[in-house]
N, C-alpha and C positions, 0 to 999 in steps of 0.2 A: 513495490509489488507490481505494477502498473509494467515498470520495466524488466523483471525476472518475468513477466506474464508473457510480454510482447516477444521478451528471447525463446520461450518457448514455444507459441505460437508459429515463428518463425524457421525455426528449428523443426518443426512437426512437417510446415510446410515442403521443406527440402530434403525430410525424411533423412536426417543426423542427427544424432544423440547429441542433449546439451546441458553443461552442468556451472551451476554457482560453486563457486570452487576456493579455498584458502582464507583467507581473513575475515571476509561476510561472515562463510562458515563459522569460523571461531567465535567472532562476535553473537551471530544467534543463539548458540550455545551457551555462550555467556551470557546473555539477557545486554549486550553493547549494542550502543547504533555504530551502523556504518554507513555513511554515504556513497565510500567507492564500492564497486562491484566488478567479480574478476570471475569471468564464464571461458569455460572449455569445451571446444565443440570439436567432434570427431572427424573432421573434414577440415578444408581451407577457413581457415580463420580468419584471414585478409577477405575472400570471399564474402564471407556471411558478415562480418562489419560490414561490408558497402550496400549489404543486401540490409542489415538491419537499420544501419543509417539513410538511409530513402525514408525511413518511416519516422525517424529520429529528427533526424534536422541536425544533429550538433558538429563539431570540428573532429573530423576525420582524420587521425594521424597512423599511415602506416610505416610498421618496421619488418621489413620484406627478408631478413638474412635468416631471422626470428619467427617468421609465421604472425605476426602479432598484430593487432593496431588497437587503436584508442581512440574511445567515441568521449569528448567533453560535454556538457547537457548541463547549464544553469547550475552550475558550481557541484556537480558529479562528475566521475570518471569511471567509465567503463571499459575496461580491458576484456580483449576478446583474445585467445588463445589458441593455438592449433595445438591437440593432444600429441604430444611430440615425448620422442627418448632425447637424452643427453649423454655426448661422451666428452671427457676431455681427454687430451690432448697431454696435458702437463696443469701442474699447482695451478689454481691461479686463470688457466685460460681462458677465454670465450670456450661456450662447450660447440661440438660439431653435433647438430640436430637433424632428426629424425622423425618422419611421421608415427604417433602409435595411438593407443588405445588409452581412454583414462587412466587405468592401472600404471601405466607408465608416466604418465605426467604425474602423478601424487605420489611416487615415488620417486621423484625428480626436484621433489619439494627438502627444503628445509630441515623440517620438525613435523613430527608426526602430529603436534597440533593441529600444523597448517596446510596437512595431508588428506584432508574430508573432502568431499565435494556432496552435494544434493543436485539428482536430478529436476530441472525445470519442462523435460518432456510432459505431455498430459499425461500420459502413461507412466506411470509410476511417481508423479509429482512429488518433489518434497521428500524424495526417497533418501536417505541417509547412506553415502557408500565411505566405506572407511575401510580402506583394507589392512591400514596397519595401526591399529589401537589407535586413533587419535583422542577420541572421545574418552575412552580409559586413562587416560594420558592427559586429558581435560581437566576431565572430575578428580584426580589424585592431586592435580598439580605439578606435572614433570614436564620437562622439554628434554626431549630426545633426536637425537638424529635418526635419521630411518636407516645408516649403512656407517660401517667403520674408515670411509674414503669420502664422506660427506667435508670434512673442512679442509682435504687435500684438494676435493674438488673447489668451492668457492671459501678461501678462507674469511671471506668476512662476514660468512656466518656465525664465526666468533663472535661479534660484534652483536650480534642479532640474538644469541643465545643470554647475553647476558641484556640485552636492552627487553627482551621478553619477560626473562626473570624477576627483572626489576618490576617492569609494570603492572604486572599482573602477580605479584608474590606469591611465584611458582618458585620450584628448587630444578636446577639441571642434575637432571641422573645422571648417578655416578661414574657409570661408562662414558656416556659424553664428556663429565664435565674430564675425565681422563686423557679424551682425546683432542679436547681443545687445547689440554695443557700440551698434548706434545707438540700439537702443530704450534700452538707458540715457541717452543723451546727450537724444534726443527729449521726455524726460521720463515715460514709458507708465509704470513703476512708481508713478508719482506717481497715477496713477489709481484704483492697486489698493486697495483696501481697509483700513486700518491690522490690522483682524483676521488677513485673509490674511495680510502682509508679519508681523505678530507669529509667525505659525505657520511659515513659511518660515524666520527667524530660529531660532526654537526647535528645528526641525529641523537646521539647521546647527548647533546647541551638540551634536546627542545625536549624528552623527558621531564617530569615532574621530579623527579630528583635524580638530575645529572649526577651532582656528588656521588651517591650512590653507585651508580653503573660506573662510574671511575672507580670508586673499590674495590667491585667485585671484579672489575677487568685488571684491574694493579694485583689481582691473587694469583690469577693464571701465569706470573712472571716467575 
């Protein structure tokens, strides 16, 4: 709290909107801890990291292509975010980024679970912005994509779709789990990167039941 305080604090001071955004979100929702922390701020986000690490102290890493960098702090990690659009290019690619509005970076997301953000401004603290059912989507137990060109754009959201599923014993709605099948049959993973798909794999081993997420992903063949 100490650190959602200080982002917004900081945030107030430079007069930009700042928000806790994706998996914390999830997690508080769910009653999960989370140690990492991933904030969106409507302005230069490489900025405001160097502006918030002066008060931090921890290992400053910026990704300048991306808007992004990462503040390390005594076994935390804090990502900072510039509220940005995405477009790609082709299957597969890095996306060509754009400055925008929150609205657009949560629709830039994943899964409409991992589509929420909460305001950290004083103004409105704590505020719940969800513009496309995440929270409905929570409480039911669905993982959804937010658009029909979500696993054309990063197919190894597959991967992610079912490593979710698993964990948290949710069901992929039907339309998604439709459009994962195509993109596998399509070939789009074949695009991906063998680095990515090695780290995707690894991540399904450090689940609690790898087996598992190997089945549900062996159905989409």
């Amino acid at each position: 709290m100490k650190i959602i305080e200080l982002v917004g604090k900081t945030a107030d001071r430079l007069k930009i909107k700042a928000y806790l955004v994706g998996g914390p979100v999830r997690g508080k929702l769910l009653g999960i801890k989370n140690l990492d922390l991933d904030f969106v701020v409507e302005a230069d986000g490489i900025k405001f990291a160097e502006t918030l690490n002066k008060a931090l102290k921890g290992k400053l890493t910026i990704y300048k292509a991306f808007g992004t960098a990462t503040i390390e702090l005594k076994g935390k990690r804090i990502d900072i975010v510039t509220a940005r659009k995405e477009t790609y290019k082709r299957p597969a690619a890095y996306p060509t980024v754009k400055p925008g509005k929150i609205k657009d970076d949560l629709f830039r997301r994943d899964f409409t679970i991992n589509a929420m953000a909460i305001v950290v401004n004083k103004k409105g603290f704590g505020k719940l912005v969800d513009f496309y059912n995440g929270q409905k989507d929570l409480k039911k137990g669905l993982i959804r994509v937010l658009h029909d060109k979500s696993f054309m754009d990063d197919p190894t959201r597959i991967f992610r779709a079912v490593r979710f599923s698993v964990r948290f014993g949710f069901k992929i709605e039907p339309h998604t789990k439709k459009l994962m099948k195509e993109a596998v049959l399509d070939g789009l993973l074949g695009e991906v990167n063998t680095g990515r798909i090695r780290k995707e794999i690894e991540a399904f081993l450090k689940e609690k039941n790898p087996k598992k997420c190997l089945d549900v992903f062996s159905k989409l063949m």
